[in-house]
Legacy VTK file of the C-alpha trace (Angstrom):
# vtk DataFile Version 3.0
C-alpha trace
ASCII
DATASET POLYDATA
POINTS 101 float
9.505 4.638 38.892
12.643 2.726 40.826
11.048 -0.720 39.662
12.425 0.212 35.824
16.157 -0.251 36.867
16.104 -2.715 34.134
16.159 -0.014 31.787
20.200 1.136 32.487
21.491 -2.234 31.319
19.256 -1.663 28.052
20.256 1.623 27.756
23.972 0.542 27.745
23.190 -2.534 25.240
21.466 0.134 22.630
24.309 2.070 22.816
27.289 0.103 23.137
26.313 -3.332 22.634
28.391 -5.232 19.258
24.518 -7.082 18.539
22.291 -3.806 19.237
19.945 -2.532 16.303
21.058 0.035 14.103
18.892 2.479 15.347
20.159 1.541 18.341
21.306 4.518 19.983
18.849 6.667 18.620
17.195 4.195 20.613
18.963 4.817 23.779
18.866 8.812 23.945
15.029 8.409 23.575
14.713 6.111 26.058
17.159 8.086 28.858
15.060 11.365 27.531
11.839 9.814 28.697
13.100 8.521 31.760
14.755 11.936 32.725
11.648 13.621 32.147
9.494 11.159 33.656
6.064 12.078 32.864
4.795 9.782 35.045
5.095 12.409 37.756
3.369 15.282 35.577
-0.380 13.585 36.192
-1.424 15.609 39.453
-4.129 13.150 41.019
-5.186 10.342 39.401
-8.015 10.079 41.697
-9.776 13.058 40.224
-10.480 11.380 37.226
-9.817 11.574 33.485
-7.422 14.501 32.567
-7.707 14.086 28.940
-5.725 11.734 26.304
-2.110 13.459 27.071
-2.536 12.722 31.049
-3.108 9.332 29.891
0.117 8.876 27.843
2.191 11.130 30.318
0.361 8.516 32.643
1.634 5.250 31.470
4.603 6.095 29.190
7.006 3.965 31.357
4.317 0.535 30.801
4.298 1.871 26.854
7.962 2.055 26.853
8.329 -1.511 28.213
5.301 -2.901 26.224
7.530 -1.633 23.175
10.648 -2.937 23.937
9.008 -6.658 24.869
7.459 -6.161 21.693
10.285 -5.292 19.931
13.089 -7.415 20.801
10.393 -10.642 20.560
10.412 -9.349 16.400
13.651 -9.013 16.582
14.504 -12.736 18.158
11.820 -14.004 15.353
13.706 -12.205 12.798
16.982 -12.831 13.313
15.812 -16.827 13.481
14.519 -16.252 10.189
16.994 -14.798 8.726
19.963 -16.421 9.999
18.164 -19.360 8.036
17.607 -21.612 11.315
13.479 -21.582 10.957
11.428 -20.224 8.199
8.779 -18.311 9.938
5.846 -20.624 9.110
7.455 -23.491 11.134
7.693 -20.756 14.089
4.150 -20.062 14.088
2.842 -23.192 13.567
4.657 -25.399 15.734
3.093 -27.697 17.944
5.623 -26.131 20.788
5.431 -22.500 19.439
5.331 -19.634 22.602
2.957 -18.266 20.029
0.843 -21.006 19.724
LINES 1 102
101 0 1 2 3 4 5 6 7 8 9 10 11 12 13 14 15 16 17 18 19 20 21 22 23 24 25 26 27 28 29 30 31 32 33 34 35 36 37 38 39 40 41 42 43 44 45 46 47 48 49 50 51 52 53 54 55 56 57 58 59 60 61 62 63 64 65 66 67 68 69 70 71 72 73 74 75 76 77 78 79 80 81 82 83 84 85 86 87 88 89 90 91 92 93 94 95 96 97 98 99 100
């Protein structure tokens, strides 16, 4: 669980940041509520096999939490690049030096 210290400067960006998302910090309370909690730390032995389909969310909700913020802020980027009129979305995509491509 120490390897997510990246997840205090996020939590102060989604809640005081000037450029964070509206939901923001709705965002952030989440966030500091799951990592307070830290379910990683409920699953007992992982060695004794399959504990059922809320052992394996309890079980990786840090890696879902990240995997949604990655996720998330890479719409976000592509939006706002959209939007702020400085590529349409096909020329994104479609590029010949797209990240996506």
């Amino acid at each position: 669980a120490h390897h997510y210290v990246w997840v205090v400067p996020a939590l102060a960006w989604l809640a005081l940041g000037r450029d964070r998302p509206r939901a923001g910090p709705l965002l952030a309370g989440l966030t500091a509520i799951l990592f307070w909690i830290s379910p990683i730390w409920w699953v007992s032995n992982p060695q004794t096999g399959y504990g059922g389909p809320l052992t394996l969310l309890a079980g990786n909700s840090f890696f879902l939490a990240a995997a949604a913020t990655v996720g998330g802020s890479a719409t976000r980027a592509l939006a706002q690049r959209v939007l702020n009129g400085t590529e349409d979305s096909h020329q994104i995509l479609c590029s010949r030096h797209s990240p996506l491509r």
